[in-house]
N, C-alpha and C positions, 0 to 999 in steps of 0.2 A: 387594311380595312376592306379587304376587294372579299372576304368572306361575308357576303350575301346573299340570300336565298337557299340557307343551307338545308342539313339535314344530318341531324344528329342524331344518334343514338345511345343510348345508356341499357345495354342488352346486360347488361350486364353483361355473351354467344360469343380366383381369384383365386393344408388345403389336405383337404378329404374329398378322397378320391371318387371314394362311390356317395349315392345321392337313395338312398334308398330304394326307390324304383327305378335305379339306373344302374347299368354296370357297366365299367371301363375298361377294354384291354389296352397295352398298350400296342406301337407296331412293334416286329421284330426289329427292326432299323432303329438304333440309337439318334434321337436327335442330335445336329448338330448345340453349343453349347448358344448358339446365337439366334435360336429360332425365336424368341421375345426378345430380344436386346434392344434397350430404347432407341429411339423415340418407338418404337414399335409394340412394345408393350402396353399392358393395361395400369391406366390411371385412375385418380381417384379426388371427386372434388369437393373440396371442404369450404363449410362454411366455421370460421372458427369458434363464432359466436353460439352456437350450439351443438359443437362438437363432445364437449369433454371439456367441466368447470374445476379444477384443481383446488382454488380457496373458496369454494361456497360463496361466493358472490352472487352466482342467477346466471353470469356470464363466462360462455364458454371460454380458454386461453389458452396460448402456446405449450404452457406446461402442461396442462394437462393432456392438450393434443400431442405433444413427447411423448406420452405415457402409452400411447395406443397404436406405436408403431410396431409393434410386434403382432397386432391385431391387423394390422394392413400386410405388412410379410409377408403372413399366413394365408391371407385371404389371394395372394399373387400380387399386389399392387407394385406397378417399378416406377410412377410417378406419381406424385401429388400435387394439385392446383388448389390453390389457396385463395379464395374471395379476398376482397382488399383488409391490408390490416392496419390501413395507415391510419391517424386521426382526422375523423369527422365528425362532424356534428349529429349526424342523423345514425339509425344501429346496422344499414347495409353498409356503410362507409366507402360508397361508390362517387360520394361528393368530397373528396379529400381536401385537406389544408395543411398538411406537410405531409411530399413526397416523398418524403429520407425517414419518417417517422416511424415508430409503431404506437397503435393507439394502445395509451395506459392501462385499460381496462383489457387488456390481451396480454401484457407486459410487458418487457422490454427486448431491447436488440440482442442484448445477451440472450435472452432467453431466447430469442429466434436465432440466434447461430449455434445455439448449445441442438434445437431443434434441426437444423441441418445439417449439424455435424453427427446426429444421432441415425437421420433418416439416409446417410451417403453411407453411411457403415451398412446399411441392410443395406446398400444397392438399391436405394429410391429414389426420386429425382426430384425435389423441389420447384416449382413453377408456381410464380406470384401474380397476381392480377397486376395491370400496368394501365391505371384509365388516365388516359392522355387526349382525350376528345374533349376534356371538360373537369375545371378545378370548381371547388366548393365554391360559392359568394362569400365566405368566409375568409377564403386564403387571402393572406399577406398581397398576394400580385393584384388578386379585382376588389380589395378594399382601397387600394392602394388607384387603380385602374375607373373606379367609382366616385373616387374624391375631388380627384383632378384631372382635369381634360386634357391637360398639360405634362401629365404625371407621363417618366416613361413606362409605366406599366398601361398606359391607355391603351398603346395598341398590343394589347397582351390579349383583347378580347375583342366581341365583333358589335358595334357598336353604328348605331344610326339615330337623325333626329328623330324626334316623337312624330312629328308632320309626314314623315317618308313614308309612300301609298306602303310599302312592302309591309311596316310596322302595323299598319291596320287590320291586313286580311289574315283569314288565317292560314297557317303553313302547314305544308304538306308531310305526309310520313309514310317511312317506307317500312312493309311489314308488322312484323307483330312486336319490334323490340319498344315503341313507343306507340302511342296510341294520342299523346298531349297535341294540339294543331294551335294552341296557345304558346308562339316561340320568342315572340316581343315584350322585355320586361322591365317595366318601370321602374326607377330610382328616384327615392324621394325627393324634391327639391332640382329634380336635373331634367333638360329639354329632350334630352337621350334617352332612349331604352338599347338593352342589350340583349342577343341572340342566346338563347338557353334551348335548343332540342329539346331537353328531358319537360326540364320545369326552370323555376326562376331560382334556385336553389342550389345550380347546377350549370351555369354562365359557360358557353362556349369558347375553346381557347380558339385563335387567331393563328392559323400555322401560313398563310401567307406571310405572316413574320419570321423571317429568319434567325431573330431572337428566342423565339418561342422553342424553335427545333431545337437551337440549341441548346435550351436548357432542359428538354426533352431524352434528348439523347446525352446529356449530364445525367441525368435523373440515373437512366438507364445503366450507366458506366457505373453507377454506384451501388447497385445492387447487384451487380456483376463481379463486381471488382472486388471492392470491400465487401461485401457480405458474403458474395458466395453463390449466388441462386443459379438453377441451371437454366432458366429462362424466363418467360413471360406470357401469360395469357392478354391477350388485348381487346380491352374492351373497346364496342363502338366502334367497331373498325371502318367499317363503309362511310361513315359519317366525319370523316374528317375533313374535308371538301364537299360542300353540296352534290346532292344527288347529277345535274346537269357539270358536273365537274369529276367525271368516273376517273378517266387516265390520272386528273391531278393525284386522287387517292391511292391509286396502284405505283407512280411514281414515288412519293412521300413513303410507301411501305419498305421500296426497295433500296430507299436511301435510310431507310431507321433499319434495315435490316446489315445493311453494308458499316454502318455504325457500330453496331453492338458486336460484329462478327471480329470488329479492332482489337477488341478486349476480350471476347470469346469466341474462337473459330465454331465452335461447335454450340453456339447458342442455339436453345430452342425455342420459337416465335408458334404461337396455335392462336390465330385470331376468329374472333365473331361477326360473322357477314350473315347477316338471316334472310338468305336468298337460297333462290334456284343455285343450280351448277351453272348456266353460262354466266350469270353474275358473279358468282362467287371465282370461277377460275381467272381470271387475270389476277385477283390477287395472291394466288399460291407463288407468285417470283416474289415479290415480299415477305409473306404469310406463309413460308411452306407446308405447315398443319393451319388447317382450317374446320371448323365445328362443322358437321354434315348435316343439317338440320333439316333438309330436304329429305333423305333416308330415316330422317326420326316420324316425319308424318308421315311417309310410305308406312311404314313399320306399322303404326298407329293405327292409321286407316284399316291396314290387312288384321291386326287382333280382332278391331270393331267390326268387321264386316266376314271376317271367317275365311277372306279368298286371299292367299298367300301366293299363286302361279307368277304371280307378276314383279315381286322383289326382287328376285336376283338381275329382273331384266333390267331395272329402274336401276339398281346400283353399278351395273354392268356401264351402262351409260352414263352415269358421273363420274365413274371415275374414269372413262375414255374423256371427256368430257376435260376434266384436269389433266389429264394428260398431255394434251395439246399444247397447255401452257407451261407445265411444272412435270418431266415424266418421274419424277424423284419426291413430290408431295407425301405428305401423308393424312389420309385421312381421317380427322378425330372422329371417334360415331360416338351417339349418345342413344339412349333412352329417352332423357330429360333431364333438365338442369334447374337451377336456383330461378330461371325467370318465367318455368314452364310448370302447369298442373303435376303432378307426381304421376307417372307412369299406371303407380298400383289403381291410381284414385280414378284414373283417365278408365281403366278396367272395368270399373267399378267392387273393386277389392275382388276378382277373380282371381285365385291363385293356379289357376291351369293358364291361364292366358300370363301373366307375370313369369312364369318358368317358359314360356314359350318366348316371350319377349326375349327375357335372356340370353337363350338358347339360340336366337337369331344373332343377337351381336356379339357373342363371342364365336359365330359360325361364321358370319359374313366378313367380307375385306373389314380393312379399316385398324387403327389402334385406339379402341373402346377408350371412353372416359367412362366410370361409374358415380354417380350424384349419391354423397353419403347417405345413407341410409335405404338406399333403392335395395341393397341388397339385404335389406331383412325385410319390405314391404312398408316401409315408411307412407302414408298417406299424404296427400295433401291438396290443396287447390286455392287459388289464388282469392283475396290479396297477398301478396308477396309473402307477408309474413306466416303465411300459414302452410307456403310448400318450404318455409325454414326453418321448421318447429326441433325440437332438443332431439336427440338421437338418443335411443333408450338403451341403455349396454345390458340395464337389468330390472328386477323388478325394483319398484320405485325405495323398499327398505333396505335393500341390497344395492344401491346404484348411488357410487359415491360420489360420482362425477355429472349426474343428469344435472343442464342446465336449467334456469326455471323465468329466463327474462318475458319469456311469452308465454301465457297459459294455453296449451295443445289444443286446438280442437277438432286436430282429425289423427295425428298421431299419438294414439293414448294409450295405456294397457288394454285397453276394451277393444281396440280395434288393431293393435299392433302386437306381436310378440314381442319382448328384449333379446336382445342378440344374444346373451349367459341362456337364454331358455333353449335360443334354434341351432345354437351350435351341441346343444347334449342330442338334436331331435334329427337324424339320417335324411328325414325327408321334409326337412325345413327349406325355405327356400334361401337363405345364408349356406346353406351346405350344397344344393342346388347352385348359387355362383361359384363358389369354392371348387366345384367337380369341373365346372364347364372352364374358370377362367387356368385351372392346371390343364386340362385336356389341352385348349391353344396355347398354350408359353409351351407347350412338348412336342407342337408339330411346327415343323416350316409348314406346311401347306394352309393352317390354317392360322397361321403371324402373317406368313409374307406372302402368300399362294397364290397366283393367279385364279379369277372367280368365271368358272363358263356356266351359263344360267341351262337348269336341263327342261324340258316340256315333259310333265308328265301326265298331260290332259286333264288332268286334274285341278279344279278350279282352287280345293284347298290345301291343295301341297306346295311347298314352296322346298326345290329339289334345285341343287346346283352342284359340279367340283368345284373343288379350289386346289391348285396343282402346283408344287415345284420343284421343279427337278425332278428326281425319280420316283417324290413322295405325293401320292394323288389320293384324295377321298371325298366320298360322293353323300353329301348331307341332304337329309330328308328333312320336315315337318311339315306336321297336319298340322294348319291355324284355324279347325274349327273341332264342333263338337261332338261331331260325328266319328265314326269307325268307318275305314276308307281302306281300300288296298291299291297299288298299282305295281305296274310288268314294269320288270327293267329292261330296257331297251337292250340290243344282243349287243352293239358298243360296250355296253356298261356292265354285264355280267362276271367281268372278272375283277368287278368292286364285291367278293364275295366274302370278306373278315369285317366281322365285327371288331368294329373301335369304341362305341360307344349307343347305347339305345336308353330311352326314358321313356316312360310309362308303356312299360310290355311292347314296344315297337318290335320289330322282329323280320326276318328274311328269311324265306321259305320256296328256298330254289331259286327262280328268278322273280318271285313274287313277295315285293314288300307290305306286312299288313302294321296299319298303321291305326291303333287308338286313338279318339279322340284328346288332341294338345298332345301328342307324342313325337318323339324327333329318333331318329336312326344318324348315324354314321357309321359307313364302312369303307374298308381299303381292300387295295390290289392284292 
């Protein structure tokens, strides 16, 4: 019961070649066959529940989402993360009540292994949500934990009298993954209230219990083991010991990581810290991927504001930054995810700045996660359920799979294309991911590259290499809306082949001119 004053969180934290206005050469130099080989590749993160509805229920399910893995292939996807599938009460099912489960309306274990055994044949990697910060008030353990003060599931949670000053004020929160300062919550009929981060819905587990771990890291054995999964995304990660309790939380990673590694050498762990870099790197020895969320509002910021000069240097220093701690990390980059406004919507439905965005994260270090439907322009903005609306594969008489549990109101035919429309259209922005995420699975330099940030005086250029080995290229883009040129420094002049340009970008001797939202690549 020594879990007080905590801080929890519940963050919950691709292929045609040319793009119409773009063209691709490749190098003369055959990739090696390992230049995306996981964990290094690009992933892909689904929400199931509106993925792809198979029986006409409203609600999206495992079969159906089998159905569309030939649509991920295609797109380059070599992982998939999976929002929780287990049973809860509520339709994010971030508050679970059996950990070994799959919720009914998703369908069953079968059907989730017949889905991994489908996705390991294309060479895809399955990675499940793992929220272990915090069980439903539902589960078996704090119904149980709730009843009786005496129950051994008491200390399964974190638990103080009603009188205790700490229960009265309110608590504090780190970041954007909660926002609730309401973390004391009452039971009817009991002098107790219990510790919930999120909300009262959502009872914080007790990991000063050495119980707890262990049934934790059971949990873990079992979907390892028995089922198959190649890893785990983890929710809440920072929050598993109070904020004033860092080390405890970095310790407890490295030991759920040393756990899992029993039964899987090669397990993959990509946790959610929604911090800065010096926060976030101590825990890449436990976490060795970690969500970059830091380089999501860089990115963000430079679309909104048009000044791009300064990214490569920000990314440059988080990942020296992890280095320190982990030199073997990997870092997951995002756009946006299930607990963030949608990228497109954050634009404001600009489709020059969305191809730019792209264009950014399959250029920059890192091993991209893509949030379904980002890459046909999915809209959205919170509440929650509105950056999780149905994924449109087609138009609504043609779409046999559109889910229907929430009625859209930002992702619609009216403001969205369906993916059957932008993959017949060259210069869709689905075919726009497609060019860029095969462009990087074919270079080492730009999977595993080393990233040197360039100056090119230029406020809206954002100009870097990325180099390995003998294979070096030197990426451009303009993130505004202007038409812009700059000199290539006489270092860099004999980055003089085109690999790749979009929107008429172009090199003219040692002068690159560069259209407004255009990106250039060229090699030695």
């Amino acid at each position: 019961m020594k879990k007080l004053n905590l801080h929890h969180l519940l963050l919950i934290p691709a292929l045609y070649l040319a793009t119409g206005c773009s063209s691709t050469n490749q190098p003369d130099s055959q990739p090696v066959a390992t230049a995306n080989e996981w964990p290094h590749g690009v992933s892909y993160e689904i929400f199931v529940q509106s993925f792809c509805d198979s029986d006409n229920d409203g609600i999206g399910d495992i079969k159906g989402m089998s159905t569309k893995l030939d649509y991920l292939a295609e797109l380059g996807i070599e992982g998939i993360w999976l929002m929780p599938m287990s049973p809860s009460p509520t339709y994010h099912k971030y508050d679970v009540t059996d950990y070994t489960g799959i919720h009914p309306d998703y369908g069953t274990m079968e059907d989730f292994k017949t889905f991994l055994e489908e996705a390991h044949k294309r060479n895809i990697k399955v990675v499940i949500d793992f929220v272990v910060n915090h069980s439903s008030n539902q589960h078996p353990w704090f119904v149980e934990s709730a009843k009786d003060e005496n129950s051994p599931y008491r200390d399964y949670y974190v638990w103080a009298h009603k009188d205790d000053p700490q229960t009265k004020s309110e608590g504090k929160t780190t970041g954007d993954d909660s926002h609730n300062v309401h973390q004391w919550h009452e039971v009817k009929g009991s002098d107790y209230k219990y510790f919930g981060y999120f909300w009262g819905g959502m009872p914080d587990l007790n990991f000063d219990n050495p119980k707890v771990r262990q049934e934790v890291y059971k949990i873990g054995r079992y979907w390892l083991e028995e089922v198959g999964v190649d890893g785990f995304r983890l929710d809440a990660a920072r929050h598993i010991f109070p904020d004033d309790r860092p080390a405890d939380n970095h310790q407890f990673w490295e030991e759920f990581r040393a756990e899992m590694q029993k039964v899987k050498p090669d397990v993959y762990l990509v946790g959610e810290v929604w911090a800065e870099a010096d926060v976030v790197a101590p825990y890449t020895k436990g976490l060795p991927a970690l969500f970059n969320f830091e380089m999501s509002w860089k990115i963000l910021d430079a679309l909104k504001t048009g000044n791009g000069d300064s990214l490569a240097i920000h990314h440059d220093r988080i990942i020296n930054t992890y280095q320190q701690v982990n030199p073997n990390f990997v870092d997951a980059t995002i756009l946006s995810n299930h607990d963030q406004n949608r990228i497109m919507s954050e634009v404001n439905g600009d489709m020059n700045k969305a191809k730019v965005a792209a264009a950014l994260l399959f250029t920059l270090p890192g091993a991209p996660y893509v949030y379904y439907g980002e890459e046909i322009g999915m809209q959205g903005k919170k509440p929650d359920e509105q950056i999780r609306e149905p994924f449109l594969w087609d138009t609504k008489a043609n779409d046999d799979c559109r889910a229907s549990w929430v009625t859209p109101e930002y992702s619609t035919e009216q403001n969205v294309r369906p993916m059957a429309q932008q993959a017949q259209d060259p210069n869709s922005l689905l075919n726009h991911y497609k060019a860029y995420i095969q462009l990087r699975n074919s270079s080492n330099a730009l999977t595993r590259g080393e990233l040197e940030p360039v100056d090119m005086q230029n406020r809206a250029v954002s100009a870097f290499l990325r180099t390995m080995a003998d294979e070096s290229v030197l990426v451009l883009h303009n993130l505004s809306g202007n038409t812009t040129s700059v000199t290539l420094p006489a270092n860099l002049r004999e980055h003089g082949k085109l690999v790749h340009q979009h929107n008429a970008a172009k090199l003219n001797g040692s002068t690159v001119h560069l259209p407004a939202y255009s990106s250039i690549i060229l090699s030695k």
